[in-house]
ChimeraX commands (.cxc) that place a marker at each C-alpha (Angstrom):
marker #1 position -1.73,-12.91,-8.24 radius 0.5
marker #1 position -5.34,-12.94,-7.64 radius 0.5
marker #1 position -5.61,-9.24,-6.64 radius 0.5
marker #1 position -3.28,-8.22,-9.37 radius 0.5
marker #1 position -5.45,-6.53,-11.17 radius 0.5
marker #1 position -6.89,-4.63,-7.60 radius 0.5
marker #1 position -2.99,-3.52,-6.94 radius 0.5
marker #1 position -2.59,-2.15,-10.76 radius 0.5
marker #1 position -5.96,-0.20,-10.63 radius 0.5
marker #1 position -4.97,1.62,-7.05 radius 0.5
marker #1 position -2.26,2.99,-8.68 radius 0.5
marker #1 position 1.24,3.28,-8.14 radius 0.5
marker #1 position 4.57,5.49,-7.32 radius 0.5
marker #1 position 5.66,4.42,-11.26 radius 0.5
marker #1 position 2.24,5.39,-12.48 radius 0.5
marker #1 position -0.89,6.66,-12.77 radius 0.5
marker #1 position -4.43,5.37,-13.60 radius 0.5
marker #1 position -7.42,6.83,-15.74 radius 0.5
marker #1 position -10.16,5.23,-15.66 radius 0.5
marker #1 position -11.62,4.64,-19.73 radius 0.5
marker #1 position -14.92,2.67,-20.20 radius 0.5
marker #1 position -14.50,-0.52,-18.58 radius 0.5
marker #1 position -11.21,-0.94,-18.22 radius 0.5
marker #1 position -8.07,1.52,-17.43 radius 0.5
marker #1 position -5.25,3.07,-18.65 radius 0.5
marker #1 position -1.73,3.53,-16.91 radius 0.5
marker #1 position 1.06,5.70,-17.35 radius 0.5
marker #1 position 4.39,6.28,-16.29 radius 0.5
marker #1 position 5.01,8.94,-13.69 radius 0.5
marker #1 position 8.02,11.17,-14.53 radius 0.5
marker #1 position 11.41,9.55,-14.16 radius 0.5
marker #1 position 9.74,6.44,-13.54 radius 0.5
marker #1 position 9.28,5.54,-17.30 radius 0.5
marker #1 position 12.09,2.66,-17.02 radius 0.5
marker #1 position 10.68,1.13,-14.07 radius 0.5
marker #1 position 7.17,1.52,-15.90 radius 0.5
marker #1 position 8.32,-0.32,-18.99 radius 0.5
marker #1 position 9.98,-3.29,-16.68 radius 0.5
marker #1 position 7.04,-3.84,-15.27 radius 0.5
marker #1 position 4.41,-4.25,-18.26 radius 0.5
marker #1 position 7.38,-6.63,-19.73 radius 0.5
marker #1 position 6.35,-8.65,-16.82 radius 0.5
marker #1 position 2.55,-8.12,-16.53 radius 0.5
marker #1 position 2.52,-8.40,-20.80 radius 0.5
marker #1 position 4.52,-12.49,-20.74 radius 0.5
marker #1 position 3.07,-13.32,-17.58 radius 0.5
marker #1 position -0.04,-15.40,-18.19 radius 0.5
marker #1 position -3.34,-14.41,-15.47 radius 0.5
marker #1 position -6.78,-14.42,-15.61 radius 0.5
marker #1 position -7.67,-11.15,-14.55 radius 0.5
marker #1 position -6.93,-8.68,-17.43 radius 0.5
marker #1 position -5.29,-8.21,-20.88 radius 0.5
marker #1 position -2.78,-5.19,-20.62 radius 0.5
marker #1 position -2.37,-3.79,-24.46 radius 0.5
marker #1 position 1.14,-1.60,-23.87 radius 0.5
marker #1 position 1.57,1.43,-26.21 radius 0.5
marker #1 position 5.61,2.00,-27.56 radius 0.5
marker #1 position 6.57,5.58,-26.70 radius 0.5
marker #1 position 8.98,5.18,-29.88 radius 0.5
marker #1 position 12.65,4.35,-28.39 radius 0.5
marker #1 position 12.76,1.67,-25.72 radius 0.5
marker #1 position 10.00,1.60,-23.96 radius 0.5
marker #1 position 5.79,2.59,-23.13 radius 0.5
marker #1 position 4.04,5.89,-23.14 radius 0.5
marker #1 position 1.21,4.00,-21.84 radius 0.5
marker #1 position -0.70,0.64,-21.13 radius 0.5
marker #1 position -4.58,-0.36,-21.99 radius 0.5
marker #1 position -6.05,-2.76,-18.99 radius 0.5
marker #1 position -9.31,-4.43,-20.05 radius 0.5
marker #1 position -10.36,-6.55,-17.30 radius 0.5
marker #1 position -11.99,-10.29,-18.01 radius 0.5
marker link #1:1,2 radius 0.2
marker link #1:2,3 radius 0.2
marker link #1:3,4 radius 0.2
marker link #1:4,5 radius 0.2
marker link #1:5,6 radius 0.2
marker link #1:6,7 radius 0.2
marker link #1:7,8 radius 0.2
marker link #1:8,9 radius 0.2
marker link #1:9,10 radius 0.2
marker link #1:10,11 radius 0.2
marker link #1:11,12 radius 0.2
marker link #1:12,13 radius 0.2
marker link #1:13,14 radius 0.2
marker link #1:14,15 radius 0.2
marker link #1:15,16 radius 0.2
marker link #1:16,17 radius 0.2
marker link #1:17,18 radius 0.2
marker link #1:18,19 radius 0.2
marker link #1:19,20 radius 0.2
marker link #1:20,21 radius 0.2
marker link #1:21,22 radius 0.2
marker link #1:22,23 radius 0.2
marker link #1:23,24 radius 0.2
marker link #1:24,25 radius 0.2
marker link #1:25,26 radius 0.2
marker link #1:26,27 radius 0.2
marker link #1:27,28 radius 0.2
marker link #1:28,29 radius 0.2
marker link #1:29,30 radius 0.2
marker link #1:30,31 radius 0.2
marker link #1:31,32 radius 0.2
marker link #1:32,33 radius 0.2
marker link #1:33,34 radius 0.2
marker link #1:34,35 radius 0.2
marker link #1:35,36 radius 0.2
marker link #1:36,37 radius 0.2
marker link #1:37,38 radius 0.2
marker link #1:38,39 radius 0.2
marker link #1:39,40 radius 0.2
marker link #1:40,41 radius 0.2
marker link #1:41,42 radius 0.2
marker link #1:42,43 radius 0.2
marker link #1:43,44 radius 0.2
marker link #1:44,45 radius 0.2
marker link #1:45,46 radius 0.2
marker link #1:46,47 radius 0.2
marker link #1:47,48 radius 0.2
marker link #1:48,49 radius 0.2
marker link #1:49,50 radius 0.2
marker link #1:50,51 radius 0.2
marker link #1:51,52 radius 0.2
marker link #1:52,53 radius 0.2
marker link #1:53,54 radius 0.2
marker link #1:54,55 radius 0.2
marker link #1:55,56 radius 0.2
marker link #1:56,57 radius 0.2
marker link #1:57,58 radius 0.2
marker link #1:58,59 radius 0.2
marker link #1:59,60 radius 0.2
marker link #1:60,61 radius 0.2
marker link #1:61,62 radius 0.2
marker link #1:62,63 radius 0.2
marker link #1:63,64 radius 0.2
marker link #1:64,65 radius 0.2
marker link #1:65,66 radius 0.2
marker link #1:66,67 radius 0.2
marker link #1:67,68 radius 0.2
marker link #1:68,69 radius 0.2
marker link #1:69,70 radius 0.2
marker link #1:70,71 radius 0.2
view
């Protein structure tokens, strides 16, 4: 896990990445948005020492978008 946050700022095929301030944003590529939400479920309950991810509802079932603030 130690290069976690490394591997979520490089981006991904499920999402994106802005860059805002000091930390980052990420959001779900189109037709990836169930995979996206899967996957801050795990980053959001799994405890680390990196980041804090802040995950934004898109209203139904799952994220729009996620805040990463690095440590």
């Amino acid at each position: 896990m130690k290069n976690l946050l490394a591997d979520i700022r490089a981006g991904s095929p499920i999402f994106s990445v802005e860059t805002v301030g000091d930390g980052f944003v990420i959001i779900p590529k189109p037709g990836q948005e169930a995979a996206f939400a899967k996957m801050i479920d795990e980053l959001s309950f799994q405890s680390n020492d990196e980041f804090a991810i802040f995950p934004i509802t898109d209203g139904k079932v799952g994220y729009s978008r996620a805040t990463v603030m690095p440590f």
